[in-house]
Each structure stands twice: as C-alpha cells, then as structure tokens.
PAFI-779344 format. One line per 3 residues: their letters; for each residue y, x negated, z of N, C-alpha, C, O. Coordinates in steps of 0.05 Angstrom, whole numbers. Atoms other than C-alpha are relative to their C-alpha. Example, Ala and Ser with C-alpha at 12.3 -4.5 7.8 and 13.67 -1.06 7.14 Angstrom:
# PAFI-779344
as> -24,-18,0,-90,-246,156,24,-18,0,24,-39,13  -24,16,-1,-21,-273,143,22,15,14,44,5,18
This chain:
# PAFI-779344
xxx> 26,-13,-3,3871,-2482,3634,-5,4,30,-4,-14,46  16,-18,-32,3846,-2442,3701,-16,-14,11,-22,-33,-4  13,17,-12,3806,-2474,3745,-32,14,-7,-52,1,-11
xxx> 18,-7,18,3759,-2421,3721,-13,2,-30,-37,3,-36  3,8,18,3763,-2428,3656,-14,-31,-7,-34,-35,-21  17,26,2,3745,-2503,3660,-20,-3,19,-32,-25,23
xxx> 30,3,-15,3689,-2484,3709,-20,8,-20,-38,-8,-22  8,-15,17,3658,-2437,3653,-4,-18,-25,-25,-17,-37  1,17,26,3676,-2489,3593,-24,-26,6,-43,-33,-8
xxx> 26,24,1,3638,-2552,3628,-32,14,8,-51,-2,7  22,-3,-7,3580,-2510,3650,-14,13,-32,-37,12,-39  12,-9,34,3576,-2478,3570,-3,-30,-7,-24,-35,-18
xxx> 11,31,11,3578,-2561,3555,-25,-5,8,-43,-8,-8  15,-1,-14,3532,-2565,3605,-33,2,-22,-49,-14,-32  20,-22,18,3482,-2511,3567,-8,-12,-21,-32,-13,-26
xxx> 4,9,24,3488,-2541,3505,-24,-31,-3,-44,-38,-17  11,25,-1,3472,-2610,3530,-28,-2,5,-45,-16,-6  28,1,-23,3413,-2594,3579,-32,-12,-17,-48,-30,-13
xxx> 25,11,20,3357,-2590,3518,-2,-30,3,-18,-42,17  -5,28,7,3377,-2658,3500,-3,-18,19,-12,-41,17  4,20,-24,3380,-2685,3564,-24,6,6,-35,-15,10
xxx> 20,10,-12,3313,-2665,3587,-11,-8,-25,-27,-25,-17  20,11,16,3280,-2683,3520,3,-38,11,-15,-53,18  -2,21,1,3307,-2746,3528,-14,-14,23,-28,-34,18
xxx> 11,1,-24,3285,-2753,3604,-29,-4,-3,-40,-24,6  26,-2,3,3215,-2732,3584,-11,-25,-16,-25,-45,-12  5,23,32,3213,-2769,3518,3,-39,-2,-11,-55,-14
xxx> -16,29,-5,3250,-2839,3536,-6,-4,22,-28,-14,26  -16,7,-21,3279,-2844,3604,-36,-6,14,-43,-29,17  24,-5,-13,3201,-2824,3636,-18,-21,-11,-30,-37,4
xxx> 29,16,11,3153,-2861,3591,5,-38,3,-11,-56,8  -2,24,-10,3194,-2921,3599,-2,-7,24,-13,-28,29  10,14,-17,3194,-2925,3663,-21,-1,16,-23,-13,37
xxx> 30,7,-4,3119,-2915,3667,-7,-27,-5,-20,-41,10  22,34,18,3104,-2984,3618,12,-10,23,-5,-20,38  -5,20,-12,3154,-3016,3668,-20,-2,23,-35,-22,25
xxx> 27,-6,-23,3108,-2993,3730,-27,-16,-6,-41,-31,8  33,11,7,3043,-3011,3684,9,-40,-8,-6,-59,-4  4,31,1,3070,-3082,3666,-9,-16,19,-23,-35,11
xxx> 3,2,-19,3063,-3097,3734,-33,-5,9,-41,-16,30  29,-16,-14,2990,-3076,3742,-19,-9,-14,-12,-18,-36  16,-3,18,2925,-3085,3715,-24,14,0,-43,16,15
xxx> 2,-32,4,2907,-3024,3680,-12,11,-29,1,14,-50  22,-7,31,2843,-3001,3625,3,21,-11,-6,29,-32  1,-35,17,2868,-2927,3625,-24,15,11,-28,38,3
xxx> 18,-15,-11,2811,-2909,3666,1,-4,24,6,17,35  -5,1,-18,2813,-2939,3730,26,4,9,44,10,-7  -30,5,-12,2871,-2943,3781,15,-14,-8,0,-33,-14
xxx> -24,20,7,2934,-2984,3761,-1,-19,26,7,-13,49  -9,19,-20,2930,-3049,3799,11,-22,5,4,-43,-6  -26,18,0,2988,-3087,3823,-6,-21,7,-16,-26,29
xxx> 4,26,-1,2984,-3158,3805,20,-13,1,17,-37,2  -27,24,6,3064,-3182,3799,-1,2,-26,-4,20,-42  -13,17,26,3080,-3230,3745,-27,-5,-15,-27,-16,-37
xxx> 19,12,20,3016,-3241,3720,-5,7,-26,-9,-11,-43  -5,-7,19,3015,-3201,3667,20,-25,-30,12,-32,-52  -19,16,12,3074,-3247,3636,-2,-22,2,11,-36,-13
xxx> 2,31,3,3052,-3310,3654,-31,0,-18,-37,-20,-31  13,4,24,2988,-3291,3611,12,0,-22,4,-18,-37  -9,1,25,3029,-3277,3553,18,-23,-2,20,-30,-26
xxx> -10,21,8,3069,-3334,3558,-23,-26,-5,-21,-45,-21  29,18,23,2999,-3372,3546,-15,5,-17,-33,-10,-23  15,-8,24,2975,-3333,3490,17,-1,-16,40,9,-18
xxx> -16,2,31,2991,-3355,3425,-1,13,-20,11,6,-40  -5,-33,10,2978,-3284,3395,25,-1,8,41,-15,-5  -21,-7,-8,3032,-3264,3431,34,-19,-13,54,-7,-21
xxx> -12,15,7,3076,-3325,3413,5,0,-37,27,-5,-47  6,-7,24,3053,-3314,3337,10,23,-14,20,26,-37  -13,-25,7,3071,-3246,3339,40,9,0,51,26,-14
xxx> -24,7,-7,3145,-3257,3364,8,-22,-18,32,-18,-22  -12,17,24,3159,-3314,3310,-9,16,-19,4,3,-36  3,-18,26,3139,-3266,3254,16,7,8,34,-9,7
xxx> -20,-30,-13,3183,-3203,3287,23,-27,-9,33,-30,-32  -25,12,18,3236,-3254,3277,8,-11,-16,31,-13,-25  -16,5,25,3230,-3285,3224,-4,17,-24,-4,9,-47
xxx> -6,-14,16,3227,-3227,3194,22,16,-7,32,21,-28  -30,-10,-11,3286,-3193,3225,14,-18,-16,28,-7,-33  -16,23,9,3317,-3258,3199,0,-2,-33,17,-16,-45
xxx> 0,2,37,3303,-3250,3121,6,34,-5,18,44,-25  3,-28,17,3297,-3177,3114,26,18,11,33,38,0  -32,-18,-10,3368,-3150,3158,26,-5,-21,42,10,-33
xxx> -21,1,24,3411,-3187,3114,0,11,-32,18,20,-46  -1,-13,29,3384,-3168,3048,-6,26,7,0,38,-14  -1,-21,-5,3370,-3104,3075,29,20,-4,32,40,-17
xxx> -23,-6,-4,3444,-3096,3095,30,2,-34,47,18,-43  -10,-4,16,3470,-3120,3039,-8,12,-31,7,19,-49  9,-30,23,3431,-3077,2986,11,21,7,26,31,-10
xxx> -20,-15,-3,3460,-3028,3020,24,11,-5,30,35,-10  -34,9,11,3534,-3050,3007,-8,5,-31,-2,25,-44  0,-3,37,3513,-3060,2932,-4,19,7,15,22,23
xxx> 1,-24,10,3492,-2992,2928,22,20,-1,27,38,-17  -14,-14,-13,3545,-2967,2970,25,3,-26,37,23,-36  -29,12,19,3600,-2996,2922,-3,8,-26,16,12,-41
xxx> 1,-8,26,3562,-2978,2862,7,33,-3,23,43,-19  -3,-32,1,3560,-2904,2872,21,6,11,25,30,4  -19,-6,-13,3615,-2899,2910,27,22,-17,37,43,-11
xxx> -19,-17,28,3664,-2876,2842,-20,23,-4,-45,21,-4  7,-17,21,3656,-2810,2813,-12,-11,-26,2,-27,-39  10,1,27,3614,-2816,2751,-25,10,-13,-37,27,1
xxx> 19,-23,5,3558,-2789,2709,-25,-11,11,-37,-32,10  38,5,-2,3491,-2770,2738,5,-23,27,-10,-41,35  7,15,-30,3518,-2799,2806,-8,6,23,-13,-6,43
xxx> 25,-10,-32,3486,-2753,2854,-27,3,-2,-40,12,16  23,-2,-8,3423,-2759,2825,-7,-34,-1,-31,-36,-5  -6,26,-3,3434,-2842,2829,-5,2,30,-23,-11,41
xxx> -7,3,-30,3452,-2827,2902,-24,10,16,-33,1,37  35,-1,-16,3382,-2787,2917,-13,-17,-4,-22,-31,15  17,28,-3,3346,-2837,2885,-3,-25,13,-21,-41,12
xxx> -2,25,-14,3370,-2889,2925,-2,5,36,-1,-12,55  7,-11,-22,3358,-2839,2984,-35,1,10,-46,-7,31  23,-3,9,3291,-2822,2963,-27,-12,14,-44,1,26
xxx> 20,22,-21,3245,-2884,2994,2,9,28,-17,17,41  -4,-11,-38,3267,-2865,3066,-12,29,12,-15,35,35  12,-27,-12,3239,-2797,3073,-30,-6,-7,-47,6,6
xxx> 29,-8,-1,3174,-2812,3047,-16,-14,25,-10,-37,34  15,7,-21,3121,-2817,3104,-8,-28,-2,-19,-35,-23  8,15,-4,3110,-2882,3132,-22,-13,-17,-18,-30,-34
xxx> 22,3,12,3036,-2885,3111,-1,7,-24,-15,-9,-36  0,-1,32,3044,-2860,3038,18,-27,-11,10,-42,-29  -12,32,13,3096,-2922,3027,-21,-19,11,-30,-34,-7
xxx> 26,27,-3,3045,-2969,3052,-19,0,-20,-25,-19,-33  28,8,14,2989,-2950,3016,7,8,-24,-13,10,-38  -11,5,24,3031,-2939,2953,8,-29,-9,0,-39,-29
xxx> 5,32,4,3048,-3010,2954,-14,-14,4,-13,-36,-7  28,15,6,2981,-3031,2971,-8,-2,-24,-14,-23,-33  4,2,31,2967,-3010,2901,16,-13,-20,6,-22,-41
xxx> -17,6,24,3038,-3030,2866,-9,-38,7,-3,-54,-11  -9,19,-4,3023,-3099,2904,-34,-14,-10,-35,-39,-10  21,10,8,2951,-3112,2880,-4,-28,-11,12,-34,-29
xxx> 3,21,17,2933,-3174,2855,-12,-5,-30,-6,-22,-46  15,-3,25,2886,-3155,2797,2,27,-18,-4,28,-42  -10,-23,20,2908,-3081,2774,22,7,12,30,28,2
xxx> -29,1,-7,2976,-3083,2812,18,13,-28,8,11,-50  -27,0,22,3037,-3062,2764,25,-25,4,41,-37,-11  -18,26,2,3075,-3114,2799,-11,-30,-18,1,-47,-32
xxx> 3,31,8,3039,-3172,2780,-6,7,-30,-4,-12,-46  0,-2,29,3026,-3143,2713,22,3,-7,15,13,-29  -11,-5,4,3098,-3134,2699,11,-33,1,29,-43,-13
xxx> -15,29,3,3110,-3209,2716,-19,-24,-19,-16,-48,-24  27,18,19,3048,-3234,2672,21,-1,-30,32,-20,-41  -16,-3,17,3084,-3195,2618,29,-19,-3,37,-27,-25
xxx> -24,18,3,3150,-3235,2633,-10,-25,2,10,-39,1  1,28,2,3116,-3303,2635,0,-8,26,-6,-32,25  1,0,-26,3119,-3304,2712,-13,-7,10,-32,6,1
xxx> 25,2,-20,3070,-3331,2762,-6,19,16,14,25,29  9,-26,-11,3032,-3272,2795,-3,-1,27,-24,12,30  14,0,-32,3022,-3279,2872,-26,10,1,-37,24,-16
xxx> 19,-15,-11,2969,-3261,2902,4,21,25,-15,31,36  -14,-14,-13,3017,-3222,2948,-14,-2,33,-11,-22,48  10,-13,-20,2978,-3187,3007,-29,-20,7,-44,-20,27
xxx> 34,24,-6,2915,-3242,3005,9,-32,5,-8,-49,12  -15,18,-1,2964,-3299,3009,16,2,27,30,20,36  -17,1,-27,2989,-3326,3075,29,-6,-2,46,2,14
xxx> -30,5,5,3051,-3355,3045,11,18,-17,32,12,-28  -17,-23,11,3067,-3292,3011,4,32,11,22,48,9  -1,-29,-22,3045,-3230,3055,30,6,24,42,27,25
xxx> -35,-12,-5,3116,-3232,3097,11,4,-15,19,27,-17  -23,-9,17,3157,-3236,3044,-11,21,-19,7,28,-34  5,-20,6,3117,-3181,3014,6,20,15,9,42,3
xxx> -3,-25,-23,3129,-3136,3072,32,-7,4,44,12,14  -26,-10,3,3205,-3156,3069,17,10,-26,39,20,-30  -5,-19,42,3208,-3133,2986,-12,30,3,-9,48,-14
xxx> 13,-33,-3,3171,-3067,3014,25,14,18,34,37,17  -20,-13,-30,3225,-3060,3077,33,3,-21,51,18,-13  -23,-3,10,3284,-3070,3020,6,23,-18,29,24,-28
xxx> 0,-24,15,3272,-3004,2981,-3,26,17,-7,48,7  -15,-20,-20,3286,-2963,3042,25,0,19,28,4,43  -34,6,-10,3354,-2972,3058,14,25,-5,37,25,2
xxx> -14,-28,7,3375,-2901,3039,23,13,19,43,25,13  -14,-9,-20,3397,-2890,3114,31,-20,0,54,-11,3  -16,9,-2,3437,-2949,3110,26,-2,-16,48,-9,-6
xxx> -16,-6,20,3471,-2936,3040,20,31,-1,39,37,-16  -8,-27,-13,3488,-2865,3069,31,-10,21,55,-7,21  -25,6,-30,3524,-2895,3134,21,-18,-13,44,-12,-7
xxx> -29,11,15,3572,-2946,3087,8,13,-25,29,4,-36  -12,-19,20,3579,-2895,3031,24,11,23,47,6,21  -22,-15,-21,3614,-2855,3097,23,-22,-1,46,-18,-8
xxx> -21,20,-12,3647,-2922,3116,32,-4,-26,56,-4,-23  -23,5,22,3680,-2932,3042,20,23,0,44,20,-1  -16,-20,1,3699,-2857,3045,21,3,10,41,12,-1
xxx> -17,6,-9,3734,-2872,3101,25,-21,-1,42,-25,16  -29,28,-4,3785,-2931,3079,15,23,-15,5,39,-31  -16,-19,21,3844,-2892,3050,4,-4,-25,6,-28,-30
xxx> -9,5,22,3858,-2887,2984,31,-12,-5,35,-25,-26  -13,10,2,3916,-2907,2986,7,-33,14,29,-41,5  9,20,-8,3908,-2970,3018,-7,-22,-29,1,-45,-33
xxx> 16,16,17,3871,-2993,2959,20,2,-27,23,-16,-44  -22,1,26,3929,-2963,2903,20,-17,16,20,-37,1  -21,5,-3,3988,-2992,2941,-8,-41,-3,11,-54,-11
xxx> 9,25,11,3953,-3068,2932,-9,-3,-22,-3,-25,-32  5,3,30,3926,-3058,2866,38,4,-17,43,-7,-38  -28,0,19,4009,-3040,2845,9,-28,12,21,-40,-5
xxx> -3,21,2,4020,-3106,2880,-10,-22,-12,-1,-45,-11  10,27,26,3979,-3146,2828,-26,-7,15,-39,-24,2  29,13,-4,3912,-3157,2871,-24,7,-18,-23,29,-28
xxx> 22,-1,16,3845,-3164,2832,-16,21,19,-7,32,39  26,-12,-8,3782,-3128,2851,-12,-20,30,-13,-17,54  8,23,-30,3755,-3190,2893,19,-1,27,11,0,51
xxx> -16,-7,-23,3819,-3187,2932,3,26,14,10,28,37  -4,-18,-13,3819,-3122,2944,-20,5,20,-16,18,40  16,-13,-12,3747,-3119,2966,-4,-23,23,-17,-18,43
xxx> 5,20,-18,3749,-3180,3003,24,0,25,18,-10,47  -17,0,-13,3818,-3168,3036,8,27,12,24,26,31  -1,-33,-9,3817,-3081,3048,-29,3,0,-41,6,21
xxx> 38,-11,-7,3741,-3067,3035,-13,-14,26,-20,-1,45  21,10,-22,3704,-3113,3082,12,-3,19,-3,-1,38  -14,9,-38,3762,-3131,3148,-6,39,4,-12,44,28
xxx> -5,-22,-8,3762,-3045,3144,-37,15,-3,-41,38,5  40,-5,0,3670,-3036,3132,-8,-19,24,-25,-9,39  1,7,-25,3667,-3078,3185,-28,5,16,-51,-4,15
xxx> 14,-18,-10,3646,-3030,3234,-25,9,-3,-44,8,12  20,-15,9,3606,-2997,3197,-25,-22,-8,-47,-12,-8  10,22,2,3572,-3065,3183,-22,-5,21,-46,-5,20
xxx> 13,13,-24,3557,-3089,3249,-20,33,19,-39,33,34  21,-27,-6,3531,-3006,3263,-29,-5,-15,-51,0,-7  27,-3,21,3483,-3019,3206,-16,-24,17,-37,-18,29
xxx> 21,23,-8,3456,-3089,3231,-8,-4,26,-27,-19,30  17,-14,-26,3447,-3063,3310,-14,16,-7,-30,21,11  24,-28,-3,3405,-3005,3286,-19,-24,-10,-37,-31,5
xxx> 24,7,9,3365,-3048,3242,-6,-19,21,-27,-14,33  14,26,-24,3355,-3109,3293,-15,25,18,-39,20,21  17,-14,-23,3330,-3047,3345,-22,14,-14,-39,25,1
xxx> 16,-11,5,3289,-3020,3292,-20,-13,-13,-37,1,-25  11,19,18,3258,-3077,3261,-27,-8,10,-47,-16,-2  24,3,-14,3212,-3085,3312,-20,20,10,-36,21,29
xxx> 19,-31,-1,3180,-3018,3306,-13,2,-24,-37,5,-29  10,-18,29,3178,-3002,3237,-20,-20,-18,-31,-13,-39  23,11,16,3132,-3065,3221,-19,9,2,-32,6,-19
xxx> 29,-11,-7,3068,-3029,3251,-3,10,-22,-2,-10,-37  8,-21,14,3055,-2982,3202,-14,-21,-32,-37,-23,-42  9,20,30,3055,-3034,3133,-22,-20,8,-43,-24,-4
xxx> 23,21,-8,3022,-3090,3181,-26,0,4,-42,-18,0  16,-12,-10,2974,-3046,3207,-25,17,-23,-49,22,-21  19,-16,26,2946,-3010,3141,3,-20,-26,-16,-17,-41
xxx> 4,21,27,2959,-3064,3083,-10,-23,13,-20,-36,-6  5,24,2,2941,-3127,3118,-13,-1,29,-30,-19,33  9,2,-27,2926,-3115,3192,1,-29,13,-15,-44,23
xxx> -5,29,-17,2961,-3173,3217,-13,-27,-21,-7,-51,-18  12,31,19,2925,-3225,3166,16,-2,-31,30,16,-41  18,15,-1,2918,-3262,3126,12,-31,11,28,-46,0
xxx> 9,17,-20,2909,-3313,3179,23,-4,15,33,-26,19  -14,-8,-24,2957,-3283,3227,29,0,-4,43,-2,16  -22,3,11,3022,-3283,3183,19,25,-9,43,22,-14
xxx> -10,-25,-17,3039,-3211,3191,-12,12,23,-21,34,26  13,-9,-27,3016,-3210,3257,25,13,18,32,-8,29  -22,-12,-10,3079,-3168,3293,-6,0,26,-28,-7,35
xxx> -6,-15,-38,3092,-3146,3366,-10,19,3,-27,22,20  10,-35,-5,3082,-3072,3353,-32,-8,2,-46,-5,22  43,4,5,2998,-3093,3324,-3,-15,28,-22,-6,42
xxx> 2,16,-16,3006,-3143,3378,-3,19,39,-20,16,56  6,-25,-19,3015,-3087,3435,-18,19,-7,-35,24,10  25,-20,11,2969,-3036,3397,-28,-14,13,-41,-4,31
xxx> 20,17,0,2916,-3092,3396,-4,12,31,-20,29,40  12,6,-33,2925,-3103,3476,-14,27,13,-32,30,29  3,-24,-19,2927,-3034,3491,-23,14,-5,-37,22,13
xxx> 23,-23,5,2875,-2991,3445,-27,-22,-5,-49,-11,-8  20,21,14,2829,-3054,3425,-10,-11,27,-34,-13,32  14,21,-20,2823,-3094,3488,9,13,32,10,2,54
xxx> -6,-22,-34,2842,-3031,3546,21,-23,20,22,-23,45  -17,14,-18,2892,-3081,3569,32,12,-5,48,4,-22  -13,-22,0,2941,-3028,3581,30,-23,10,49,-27,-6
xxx> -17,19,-18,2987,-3080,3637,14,-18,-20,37,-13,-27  -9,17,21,2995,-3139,3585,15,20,-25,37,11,-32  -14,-7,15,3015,-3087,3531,25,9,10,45,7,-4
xxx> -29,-16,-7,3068,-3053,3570,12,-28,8,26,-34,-11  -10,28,3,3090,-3129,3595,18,-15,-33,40,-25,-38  -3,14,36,3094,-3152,3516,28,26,-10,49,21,-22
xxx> -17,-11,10,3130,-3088,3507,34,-1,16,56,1,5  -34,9,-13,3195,-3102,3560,-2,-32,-10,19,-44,-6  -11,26,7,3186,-3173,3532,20,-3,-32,34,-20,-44
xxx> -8,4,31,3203,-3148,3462,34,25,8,53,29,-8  -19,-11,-3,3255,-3106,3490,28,-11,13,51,-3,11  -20,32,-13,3294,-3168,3529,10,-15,-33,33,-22,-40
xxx> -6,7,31,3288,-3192,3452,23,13,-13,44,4,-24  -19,-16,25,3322,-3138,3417,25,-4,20,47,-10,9  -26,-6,-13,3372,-3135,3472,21,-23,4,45,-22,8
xxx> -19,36,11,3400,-3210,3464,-1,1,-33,20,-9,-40  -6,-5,34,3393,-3199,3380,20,19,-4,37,13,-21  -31,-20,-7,3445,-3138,3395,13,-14,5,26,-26,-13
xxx> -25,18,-15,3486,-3174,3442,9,-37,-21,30,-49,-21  -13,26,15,3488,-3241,3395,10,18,-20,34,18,-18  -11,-11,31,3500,-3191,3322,34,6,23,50,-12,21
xxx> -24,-11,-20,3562,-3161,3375,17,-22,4,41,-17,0  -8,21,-6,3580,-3231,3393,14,-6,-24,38,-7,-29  -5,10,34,3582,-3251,3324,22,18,-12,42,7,-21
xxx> -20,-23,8,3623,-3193,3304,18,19,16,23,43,13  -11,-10,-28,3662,-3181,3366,34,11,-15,52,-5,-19  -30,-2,3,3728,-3144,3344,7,4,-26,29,10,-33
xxx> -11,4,26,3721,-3147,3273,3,25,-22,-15,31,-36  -3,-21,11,3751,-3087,3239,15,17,11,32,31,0  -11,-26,-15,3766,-3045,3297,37,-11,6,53,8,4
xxx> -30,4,-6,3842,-3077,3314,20,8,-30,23,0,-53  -19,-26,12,3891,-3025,3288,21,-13,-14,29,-7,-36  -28,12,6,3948,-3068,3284,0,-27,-26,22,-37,-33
C-alpha cells in the first residue's frame, strides 16, 4: 500500500471514529473529570466550588450512611452476580439446540431487559405485594409462608436480587454467542470417544465459556452498582430501615436532597476504586482461564 493510500485509509478510520470519540469525550471522559474536580470542593450547585482537600472523604469515612450503603452494593453484588450468571448458562444451554418454538423461548427470555427501568419496578411493586401480590398468593396456594417482601428488612434485598434475576437476557445472548462458538466438532469427536454429557460439559463446555464467563461477571460487577437506583429508589427508597440503602440513592441523596454536591462526587470515585478492585479480583480469580490455545 502507497504511502498515500494509507494516508487516505487512516484518516477514512479516522472519520468513522471521530463521532464516537467526541461523544465519548463529552459524555464520559468530561463529566468525569468534573466529579473528580467537585470531590475536592465544597459545592451546593449554586455557589462557587470550594477547595477543601480530603475532607470530603474523611466525612464519608465517618458516616455510616455511607458505610451502610457500600455493605448492601456488596452484598448484593455478592448474591445476585452468581445467580445472575448462572441463570444465564441455564438458559444458554437450554436453548442452545434447535427445537420447537425455540425462538420464541429465546425472546422470552430476552424480553425483561428491554423493558424500561421504571415499568419493571413498579410492576413488581405490585407482583411483590404483600396483601393482593400474585406472588404471595401463588405461595399461600402452595402451602408456603408469604413474606412480607418489600416491608420486611430481612427480605427487601433478597427481593431486589429475585427482581435483578429475570433480566439476564443480555447475558443469555453473550453465552448463547459463546456456545456457538465451541466447534461442533469438538463436542462429536468426544462423544465417539464414550464421554457422557457431564464430561463433555464439564471438560469442552466450561475450560472453552470461560471467557465468555469472566466477560459476563466484569460487566455485571461494573454494572451492579448503577442499576440498583431505579428498584431502590421507587419500591422501597432505601428502607425498610436502611436495608436497600445503595450507593447510587446514597449519592442522589447527597447531591439532590442535601446540595452536597463535593461529598456526592467523593462517594462517587469511592465507589469507583470499588468496582475497580471487584474487576481486578473476578480477573485474578479467572486469570488465563480458557484463553490458552494449546
């Protein structure tokens, strides 16, 4: 290739890219490094931004909001990634074969993930009712003990991780791809050697999903701590008695409730130091596993 030619080709890359790069600039790159500026400061949104240091962070390391909100975020991350992940896999594996009435199996299990935020919340506000619910009428009928779900402090998380496990659609998508990808043949040339199902999926399916594994459970660890606002915020608003209290409500709070603009952008690089050691340990944990060729 010409020296013109590859002047002409990276500046058409170039072109292509540019959108994307300034959205991103605008969108990301910019706003972040405003909060980092405002952590710094203390700042109502009306006056000047004024630079105080560390203080910001040494308040939040004495508020037990803050501390409250950060043991929820994880121990929710901590119950709801794995069964998240692996609903996924089940689905993945179920649909995976040709068979009947399996692409409309495969929307339905798509389905939950597109609907808006706020309509899944306040649709399970109702399925999760305590007194005209369908859930708890569905477990009366079975003989079941009924929660009181959303009014219950020892049951409101794990209600909001039984709401977070019926949108997995994205994730049942990304290891449907992953299965597509093991070869088929791979999987006939061990089945004519006499292996079972368990062997096969335990010895070709999962060293070769892998990947696709540890892709699924970095997105969710970086997104886990976003996507509680919306359920915490409209079914329970952080209660009852501070047991879906999150990070995200936890920055909202500082910022639109109490004009403490400084502390929320603070809380917000503290939760981002978080995600970024929960990456780096899932990576740790799964360092290598799948990708070696040989």
């Amino acid at each position: 290739m010409s020296q013109n030619n590859l002047t002409r080709s990276r500046s058409q890359i170039f072109a292509l890219l540019a959108p994307y790069l300034l959205g991103a600039f605008l969108l990301i790159a910019l706003p972040a490094g405003i909060s980092f500026f405002i952590s710094f400061t203390r700042f109502n949104g009306i006056d000047r931004p004024l630079f105080i240091g560390w203080q910001n962070f040494q308040l939040l390391r004495r508020d037990p909001l803050f501390w409250a909100a950060i043991t929820n975020s994880l121990l929710f991350i901590a119950l709801a990634i794995p069964l998240r992940v692996l609903g996924a896999l089940g689905l993945a594996l179920l649909y995976n074969h040709p068979r009947r009435a399996v692409g409309f199996f495969r929307a339905a299990a798509y389905l939950p993930t597109v609907i808006p935020d706020t309509a899944y919340a306040l649709t399970w506000l109702w399925i999760l009712n305590p007194l005209y619910g369908p859930m708890n009428d569905a477990l009366r009928l079975l003989g079941l003990p009924a929660p009181s779900w959303l009014a219950d402090s020892a049951w409101s998380l794990p209600a909001l991780v039984l709401i977070s496990l019926f949108q997995i659609g994205e994730g049942f998508v990304i290891l449907l791809a992953g299965l597509r990808h093991i070869p088929a043949e791979v999987n006939d040339a061990v089945r004519v050697d006499g292996a079972n199902r368990w062997q096969i999926f335990s010895s070709i399916t999962m060293p070769l999903l892998s990947p696709w594994l540890v892709l699924l459970s970095v997105r969710d660890v970086a997104l886990s701590f976003q996507n509680t606002f919306t359920p915490a915020f409209i079914m329970t608003r952080g209660g009852p008695y501070y047991s879906t209290f999150f990070t995200p409500l936890f920055i909202y709070e500082s910022a639109f409730d109490g004009l403490r603009f400084g502390q929320a952008a603070a809380a917000m690089l503290m939760v981002f130091l978080v995600t970024l050691i929960l990456v780096g340990l899932v990576y740790f944990i799964f360092e290598g596993q799948g990708f070696d060729e040989d």
